[in-house]
Structure formats: C-alpha cells, structure tokens
C-alpha positions as CSV (number, residue, x, y, z in Angstrom):
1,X,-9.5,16.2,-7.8
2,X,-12.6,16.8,-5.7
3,X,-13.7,13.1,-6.4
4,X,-14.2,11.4,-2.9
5,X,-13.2,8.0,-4.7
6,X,-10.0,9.6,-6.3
7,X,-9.1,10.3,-2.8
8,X,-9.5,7.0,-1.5
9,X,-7.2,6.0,-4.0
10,X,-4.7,8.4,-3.0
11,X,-4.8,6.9,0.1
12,X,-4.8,3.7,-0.4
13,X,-1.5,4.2,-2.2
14,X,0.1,6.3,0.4
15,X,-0.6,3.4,2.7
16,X,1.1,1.0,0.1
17,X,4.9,3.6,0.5
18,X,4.3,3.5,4.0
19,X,4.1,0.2,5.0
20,X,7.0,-0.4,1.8
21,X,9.1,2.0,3.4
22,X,8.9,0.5,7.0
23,X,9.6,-2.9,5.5
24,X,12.6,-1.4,3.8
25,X,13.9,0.3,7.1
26,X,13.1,-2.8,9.0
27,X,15.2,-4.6,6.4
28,X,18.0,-2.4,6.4
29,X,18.7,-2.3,9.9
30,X,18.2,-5.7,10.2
31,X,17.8,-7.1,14.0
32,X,15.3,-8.2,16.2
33,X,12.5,-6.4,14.4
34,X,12.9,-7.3,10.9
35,X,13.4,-10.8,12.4
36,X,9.8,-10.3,14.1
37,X,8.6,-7.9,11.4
38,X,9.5,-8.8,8.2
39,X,6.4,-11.3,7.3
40,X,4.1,-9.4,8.2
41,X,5.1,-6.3,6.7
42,X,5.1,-8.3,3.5
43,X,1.6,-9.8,3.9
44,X,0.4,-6.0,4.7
45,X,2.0,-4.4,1.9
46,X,0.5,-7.1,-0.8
47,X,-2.5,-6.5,0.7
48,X,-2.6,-2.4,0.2
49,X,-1.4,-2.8,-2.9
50,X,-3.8,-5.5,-3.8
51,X,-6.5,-2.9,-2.6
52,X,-4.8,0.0,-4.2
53,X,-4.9,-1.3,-7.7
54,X,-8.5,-2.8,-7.7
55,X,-9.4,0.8,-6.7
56,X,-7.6,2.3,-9.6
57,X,-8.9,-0.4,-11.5
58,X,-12.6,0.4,-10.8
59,X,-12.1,3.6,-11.2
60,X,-10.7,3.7,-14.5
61,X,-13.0,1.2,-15.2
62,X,-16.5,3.1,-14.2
63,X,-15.0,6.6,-14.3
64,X,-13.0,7.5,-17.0
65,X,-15.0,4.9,-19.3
C-alpha cells in the first residue's frame, strides 16, 4: 500500500468519480450548467479514465508480472 505508483492510481481513479459525479449532478439538475457543462465534463472524464486504466494497466503489467 506504500507503493508511490499504487497511489497514483488511487488518485487517478478518485478523479475519474469526481468528475462522473459532477457530470451526473450537472445532469440531473439540468439548466444552464449542464447546458454549458455537459461536454466538457464528458471530454474530462474519458480522459481520467483513459489515464486511470493505462496506469492500472502498467502497473499490473510491470508490477505484479
């Protein structure tokens, strides 16, 4: 648990709910932000998570190997 990379990942994923969880408020409320919002909130959260799983990916790949 220690592993500095391990905790990237953990990061990387808690990034991924966040910006999934504003997306999904912004959507339920609807309005003037998701209007504005919505997009981009999209873009950001396919981009965590395409960070978050070539992290796990490297990691299972070079770590657990």
């Amino acid at each position: 648990m220690s592993d500095p990379f391990f905790t990237l990942i953990i990061i990387a994923v808690i990034a991924v709910v966040i910006v999934l969880m504003m997306g999904l408020g912004g959507f339920a409320s609807g309005g003037a932000f998701n209007k504005a919002n919505s997009n981009r909130l999209m873009r950001y959260r396919i981009i965590a998570q395409f960070i978050a799983v070539m992290l796990i990916v490297v990691y299972v790949t070079f770590f657990k190997g």
